[in-house]
Biotite code that builds the C-alpha atoms (Angstrom):
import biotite.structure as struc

atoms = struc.array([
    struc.Atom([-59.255, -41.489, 4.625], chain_id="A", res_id=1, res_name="UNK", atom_name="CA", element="C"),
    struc.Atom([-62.169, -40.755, 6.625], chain_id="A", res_id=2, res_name="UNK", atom_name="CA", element="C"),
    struc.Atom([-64.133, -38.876, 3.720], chain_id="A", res_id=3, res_name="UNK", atom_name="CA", element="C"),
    struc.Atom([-63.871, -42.037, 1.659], chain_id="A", res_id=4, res_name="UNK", atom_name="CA", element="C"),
    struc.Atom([-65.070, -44.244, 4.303], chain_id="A", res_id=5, res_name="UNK", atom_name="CA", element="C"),
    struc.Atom([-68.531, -42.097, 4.721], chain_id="A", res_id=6, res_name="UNK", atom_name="CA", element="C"),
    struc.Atom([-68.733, -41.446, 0.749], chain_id="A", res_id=7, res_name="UNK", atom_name="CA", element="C"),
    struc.Atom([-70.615, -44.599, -0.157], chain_id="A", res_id=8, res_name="UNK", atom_name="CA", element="C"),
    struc.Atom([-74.553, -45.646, -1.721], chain_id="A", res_id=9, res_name="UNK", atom_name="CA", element="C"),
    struc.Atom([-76.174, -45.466, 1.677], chain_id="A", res_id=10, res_name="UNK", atom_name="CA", element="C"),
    struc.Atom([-74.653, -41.877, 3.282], chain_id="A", res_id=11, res_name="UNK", atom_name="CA", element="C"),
    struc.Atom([-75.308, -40.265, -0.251], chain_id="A", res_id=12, res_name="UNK", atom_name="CA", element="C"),
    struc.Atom([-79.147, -41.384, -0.287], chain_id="A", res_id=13, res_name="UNK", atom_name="CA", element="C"),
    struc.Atom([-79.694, -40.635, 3.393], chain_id="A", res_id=14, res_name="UNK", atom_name="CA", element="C"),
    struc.Atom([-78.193, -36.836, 2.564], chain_id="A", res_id=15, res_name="UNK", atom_name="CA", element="C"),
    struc.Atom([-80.624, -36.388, -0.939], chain_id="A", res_id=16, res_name="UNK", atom_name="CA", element="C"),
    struc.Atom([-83.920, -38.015, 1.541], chain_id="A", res_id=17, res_name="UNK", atom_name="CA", element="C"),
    struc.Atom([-82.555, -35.854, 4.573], chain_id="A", res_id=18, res_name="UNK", atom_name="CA", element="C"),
    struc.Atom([-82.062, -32.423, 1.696], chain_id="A", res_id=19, res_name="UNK", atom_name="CA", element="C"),
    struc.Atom([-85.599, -33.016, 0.134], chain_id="A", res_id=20, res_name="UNK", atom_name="CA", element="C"),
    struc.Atom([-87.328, -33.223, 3.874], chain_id="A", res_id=21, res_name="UNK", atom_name="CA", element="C"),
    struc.Atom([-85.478, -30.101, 4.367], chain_id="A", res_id=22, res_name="UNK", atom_name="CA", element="C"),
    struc.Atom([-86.052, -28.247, 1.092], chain_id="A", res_id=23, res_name="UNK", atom_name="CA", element="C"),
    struc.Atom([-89.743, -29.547, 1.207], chain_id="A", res_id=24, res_name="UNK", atom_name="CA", element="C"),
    struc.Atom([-90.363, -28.149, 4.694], chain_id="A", res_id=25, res_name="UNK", atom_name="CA", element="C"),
    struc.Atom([-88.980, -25.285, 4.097], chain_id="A", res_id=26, res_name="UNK", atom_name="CA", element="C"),
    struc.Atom([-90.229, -24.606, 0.600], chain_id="A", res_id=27, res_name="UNK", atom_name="CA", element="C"),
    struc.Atom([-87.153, -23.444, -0.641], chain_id="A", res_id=28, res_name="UNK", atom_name="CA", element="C"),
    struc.Atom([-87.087, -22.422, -4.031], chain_id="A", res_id=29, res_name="UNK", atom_name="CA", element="C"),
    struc.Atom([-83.811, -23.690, -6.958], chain_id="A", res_id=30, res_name="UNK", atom_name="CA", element="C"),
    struc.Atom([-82.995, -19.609, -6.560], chain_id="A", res_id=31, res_name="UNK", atom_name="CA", element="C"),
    struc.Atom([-82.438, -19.649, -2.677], chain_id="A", res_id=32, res_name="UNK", atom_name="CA", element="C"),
    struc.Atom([-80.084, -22.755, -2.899], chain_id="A", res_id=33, res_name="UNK", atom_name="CA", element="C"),
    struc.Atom([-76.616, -21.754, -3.207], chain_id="A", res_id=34, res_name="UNK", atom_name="CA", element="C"),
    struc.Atom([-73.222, -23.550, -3.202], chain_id="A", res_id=35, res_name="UNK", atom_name="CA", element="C"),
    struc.Atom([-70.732, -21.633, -1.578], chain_id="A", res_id=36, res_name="UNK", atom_name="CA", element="C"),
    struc.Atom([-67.175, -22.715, -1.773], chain_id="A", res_id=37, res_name="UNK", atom_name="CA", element="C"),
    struc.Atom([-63.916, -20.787, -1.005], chain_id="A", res_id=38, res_name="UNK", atom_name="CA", element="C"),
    struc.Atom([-60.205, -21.203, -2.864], chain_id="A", res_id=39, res_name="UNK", atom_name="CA", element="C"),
    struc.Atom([-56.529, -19.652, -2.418], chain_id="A", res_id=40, res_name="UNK", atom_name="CA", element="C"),
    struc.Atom([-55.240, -17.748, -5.710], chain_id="A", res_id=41, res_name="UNK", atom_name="CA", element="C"),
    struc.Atom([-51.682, -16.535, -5.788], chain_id="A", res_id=42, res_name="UNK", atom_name="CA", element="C"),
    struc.Atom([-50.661, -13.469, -6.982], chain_id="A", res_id=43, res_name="UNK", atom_name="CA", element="C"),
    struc.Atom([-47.943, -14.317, -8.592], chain_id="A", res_id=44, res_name="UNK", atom_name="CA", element="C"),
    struc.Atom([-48.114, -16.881, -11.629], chain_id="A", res_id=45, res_name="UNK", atom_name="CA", element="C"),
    struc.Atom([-46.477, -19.890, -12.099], chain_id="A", res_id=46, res_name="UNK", atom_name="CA", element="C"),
    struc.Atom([-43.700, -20.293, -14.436], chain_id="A", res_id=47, res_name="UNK", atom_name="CA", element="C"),
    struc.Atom([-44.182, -22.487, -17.971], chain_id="A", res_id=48, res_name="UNK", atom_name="CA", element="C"),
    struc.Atom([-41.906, -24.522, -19.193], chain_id="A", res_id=49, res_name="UNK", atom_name="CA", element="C"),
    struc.Atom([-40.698, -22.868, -22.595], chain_id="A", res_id=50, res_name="UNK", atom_name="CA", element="C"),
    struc.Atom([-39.389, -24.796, -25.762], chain_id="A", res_id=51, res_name="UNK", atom_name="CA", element="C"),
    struc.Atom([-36.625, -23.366, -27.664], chain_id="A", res_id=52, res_name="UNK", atom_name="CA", element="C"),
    struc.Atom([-33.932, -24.215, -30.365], chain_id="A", res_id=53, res_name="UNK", atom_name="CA", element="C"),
    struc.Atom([-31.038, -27.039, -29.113], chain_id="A", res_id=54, res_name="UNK", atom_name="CA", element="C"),
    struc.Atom([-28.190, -24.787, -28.734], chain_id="A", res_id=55, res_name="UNK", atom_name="CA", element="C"),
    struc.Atom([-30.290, -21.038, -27.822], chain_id="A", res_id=56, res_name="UNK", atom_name="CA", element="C"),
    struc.Atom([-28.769, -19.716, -24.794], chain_id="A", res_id=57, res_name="UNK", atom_name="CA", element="C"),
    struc.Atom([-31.478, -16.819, -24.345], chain_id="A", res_id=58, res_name="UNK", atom_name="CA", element="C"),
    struc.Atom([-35.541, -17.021, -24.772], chain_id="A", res_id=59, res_name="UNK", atom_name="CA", element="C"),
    struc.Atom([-38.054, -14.757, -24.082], chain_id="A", res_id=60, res_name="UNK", atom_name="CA", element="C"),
    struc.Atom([-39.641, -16.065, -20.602], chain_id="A", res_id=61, res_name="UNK", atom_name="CA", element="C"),
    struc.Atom([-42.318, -13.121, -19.458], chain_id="A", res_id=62, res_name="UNK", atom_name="CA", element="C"),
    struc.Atom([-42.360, -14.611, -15.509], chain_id="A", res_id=63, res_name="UNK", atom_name="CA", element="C"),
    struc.Atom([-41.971, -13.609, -12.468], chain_id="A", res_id=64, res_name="UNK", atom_name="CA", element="C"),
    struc.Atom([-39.212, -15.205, -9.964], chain_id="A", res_id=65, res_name="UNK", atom_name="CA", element="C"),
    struc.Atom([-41.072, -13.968, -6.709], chain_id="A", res_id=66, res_name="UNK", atom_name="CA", element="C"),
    struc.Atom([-43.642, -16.453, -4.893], chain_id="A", res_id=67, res_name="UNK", atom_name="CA", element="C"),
    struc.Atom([-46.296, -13.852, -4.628], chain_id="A", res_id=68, res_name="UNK", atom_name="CA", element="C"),
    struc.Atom([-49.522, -13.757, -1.663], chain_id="A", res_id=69, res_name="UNK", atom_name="CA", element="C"),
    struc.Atom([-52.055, -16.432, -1.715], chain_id="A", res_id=70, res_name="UNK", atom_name="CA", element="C"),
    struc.Atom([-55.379, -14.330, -1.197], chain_id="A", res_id=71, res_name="UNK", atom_name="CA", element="C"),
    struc.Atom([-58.353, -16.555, -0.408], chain_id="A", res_id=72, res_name="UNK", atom_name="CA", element="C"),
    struc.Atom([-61.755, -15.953, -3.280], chain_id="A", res_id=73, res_name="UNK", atom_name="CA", element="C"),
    struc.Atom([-65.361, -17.153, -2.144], chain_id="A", res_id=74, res_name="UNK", atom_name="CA", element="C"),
    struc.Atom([-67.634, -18.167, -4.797], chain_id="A", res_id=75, res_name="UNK", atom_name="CA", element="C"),
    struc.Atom([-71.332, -18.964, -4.500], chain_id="A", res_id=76, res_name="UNK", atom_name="CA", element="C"),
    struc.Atom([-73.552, -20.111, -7.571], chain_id="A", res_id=77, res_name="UNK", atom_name="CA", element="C"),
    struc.Atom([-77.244, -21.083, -6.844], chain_id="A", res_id=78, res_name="UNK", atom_name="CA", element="C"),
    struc.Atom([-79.337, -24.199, -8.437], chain_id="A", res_id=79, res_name="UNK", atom_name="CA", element="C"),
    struc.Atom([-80.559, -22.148, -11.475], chain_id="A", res_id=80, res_name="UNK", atom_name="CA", element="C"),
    struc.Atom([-76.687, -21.107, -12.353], chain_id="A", res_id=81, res_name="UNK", atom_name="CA", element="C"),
    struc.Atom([-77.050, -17.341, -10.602], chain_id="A", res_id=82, res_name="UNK", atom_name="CA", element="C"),
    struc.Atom([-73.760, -16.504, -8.989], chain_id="A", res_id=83, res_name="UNK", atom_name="CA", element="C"),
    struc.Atom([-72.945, -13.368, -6.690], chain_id="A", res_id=84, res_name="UNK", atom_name="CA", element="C"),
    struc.Atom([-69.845, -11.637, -6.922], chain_id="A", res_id=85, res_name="UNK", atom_name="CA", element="C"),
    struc.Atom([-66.646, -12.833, -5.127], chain_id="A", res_id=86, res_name="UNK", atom_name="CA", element="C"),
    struc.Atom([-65.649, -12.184, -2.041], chain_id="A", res_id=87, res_name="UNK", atom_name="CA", element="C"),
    struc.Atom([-61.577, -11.534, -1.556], chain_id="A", res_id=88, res_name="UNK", atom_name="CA", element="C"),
    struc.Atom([-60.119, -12.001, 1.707], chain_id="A", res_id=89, res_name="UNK", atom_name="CA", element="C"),
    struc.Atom([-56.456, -10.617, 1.998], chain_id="A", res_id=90, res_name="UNK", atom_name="CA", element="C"),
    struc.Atom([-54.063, -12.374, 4.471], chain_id="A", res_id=91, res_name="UNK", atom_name="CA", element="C"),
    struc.Atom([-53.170, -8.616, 6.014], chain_id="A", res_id=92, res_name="UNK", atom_name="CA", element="C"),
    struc.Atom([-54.548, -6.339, 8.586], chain_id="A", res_id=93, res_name="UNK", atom_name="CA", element="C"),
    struc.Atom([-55.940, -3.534, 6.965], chain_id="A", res_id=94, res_name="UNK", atom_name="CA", element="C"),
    struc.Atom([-58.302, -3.538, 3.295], chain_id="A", res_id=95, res_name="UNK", atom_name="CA", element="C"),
    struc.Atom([-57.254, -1.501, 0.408], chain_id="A", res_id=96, res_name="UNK", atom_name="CA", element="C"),
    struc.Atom([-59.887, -0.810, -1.725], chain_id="A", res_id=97, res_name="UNK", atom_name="CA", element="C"),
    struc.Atom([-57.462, -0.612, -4.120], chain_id="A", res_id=98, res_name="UNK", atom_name="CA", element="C"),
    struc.Atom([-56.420, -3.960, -3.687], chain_id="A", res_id=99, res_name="UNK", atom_name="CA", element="C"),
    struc.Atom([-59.940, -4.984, -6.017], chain_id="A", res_id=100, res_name="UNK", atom_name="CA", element="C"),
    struc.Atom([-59.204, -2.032, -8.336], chain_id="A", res_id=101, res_name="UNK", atom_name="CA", element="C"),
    struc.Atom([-60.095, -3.514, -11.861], chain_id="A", res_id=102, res_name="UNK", atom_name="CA", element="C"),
    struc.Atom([-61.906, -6.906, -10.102], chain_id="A", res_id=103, res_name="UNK", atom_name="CA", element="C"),
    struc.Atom([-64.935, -8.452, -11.489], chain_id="A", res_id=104, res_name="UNK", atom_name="CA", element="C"),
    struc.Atom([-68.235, -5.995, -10.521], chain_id="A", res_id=105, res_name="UNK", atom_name="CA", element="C"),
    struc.Atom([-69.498, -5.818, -7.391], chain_id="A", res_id=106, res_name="UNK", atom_name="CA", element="C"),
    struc.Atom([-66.794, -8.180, -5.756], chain_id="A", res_id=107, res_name="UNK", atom_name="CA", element="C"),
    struc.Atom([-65.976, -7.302, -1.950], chain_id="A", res_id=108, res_name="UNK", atom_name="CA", element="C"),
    struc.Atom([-62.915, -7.476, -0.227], chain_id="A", res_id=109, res_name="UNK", atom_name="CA", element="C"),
    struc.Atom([-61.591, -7.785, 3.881], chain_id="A", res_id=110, res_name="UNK", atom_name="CA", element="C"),
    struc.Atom([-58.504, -8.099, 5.381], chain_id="A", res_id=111, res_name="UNK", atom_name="CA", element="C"),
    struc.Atom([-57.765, -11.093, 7.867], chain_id="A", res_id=112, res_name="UNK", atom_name="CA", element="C"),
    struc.Atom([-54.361, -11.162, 9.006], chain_id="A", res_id=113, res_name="UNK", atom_name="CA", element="C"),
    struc.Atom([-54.522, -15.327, 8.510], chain_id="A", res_id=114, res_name="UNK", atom_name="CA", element="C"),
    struc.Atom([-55.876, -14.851, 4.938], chain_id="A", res_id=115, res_name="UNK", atom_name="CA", element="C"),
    struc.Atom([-58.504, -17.061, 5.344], chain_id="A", res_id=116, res_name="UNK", atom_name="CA", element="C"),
    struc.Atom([-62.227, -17.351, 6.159], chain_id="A", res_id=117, res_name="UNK", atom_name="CA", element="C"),
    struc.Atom([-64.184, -17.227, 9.138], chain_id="A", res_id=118, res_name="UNK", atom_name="CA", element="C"),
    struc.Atom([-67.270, -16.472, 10.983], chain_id="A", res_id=119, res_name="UNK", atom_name="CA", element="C"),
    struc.Atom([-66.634, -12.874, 11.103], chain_id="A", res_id=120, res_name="UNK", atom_name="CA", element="C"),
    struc.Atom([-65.394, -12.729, 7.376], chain_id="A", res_id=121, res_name="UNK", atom_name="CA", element="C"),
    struc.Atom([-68.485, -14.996, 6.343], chain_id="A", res_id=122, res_name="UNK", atom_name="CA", element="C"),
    struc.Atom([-70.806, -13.159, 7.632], chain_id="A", res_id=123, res_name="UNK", atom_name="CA", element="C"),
    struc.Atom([-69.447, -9.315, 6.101], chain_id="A", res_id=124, res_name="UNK", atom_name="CA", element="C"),
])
């Protein structure tokens, strides 16, 4: 509730005035601004429902039953559509480097035993 009390006309245009007082200040350039966002991916996919013939007692279903790990991704793109490879953080102790074999290139992984990010994670 409280994000769509502060997400009106006015806070909007007082962020964009506040970001180009920044940006101009600063002179950063559309290659040094990055969004940076993080997301949980499971494992394990999700079943699909599967449509068969009234009356078929087996169908091929290629699922599996178990719930799988939710492993946390960050993803950061810049203004001019650059993007850095992902950053995996694995709700365990230790890092595998196997655990990325066959990832995208360049992509970094961590172990946190909560799975997700923080300070120390963010900044590795």
């Amino acid at each position: 509730m409280a994000r769509a009390t502060v997400f009106n006309c006015y806070t909007v245009g007082e962020f964009f005035t506040n970001l180009k007082d920044v940006r101009l200040q600063h002179k950063f350039q559309p290659q040094n601004i990055y969004n940076v966002d993080e997301t949980g991916l499971t494992t394990v996919q999700k079943p699909v429902k599967v449509i068969a013939k009234k009356g078929d007692k087996q169908f091929g279903r290629i699922t599996s039953a178990e719930r799988g790990t939710l492993v946390t991704v960050c993803c950061a793109v810049n203004a001019i559509g650059n993007s850095i490879p992902p950053f995996f953080i694995f709700p365990r102790v230790h890092f595998k480097g196997s655990m990325i074999n066959d990832g995208p290139p360049g992509c970094v992984g961590v172990a946190n035993p909560s799975g997700w990010m923080n300070i120390a994670t963010f900044l590795e």
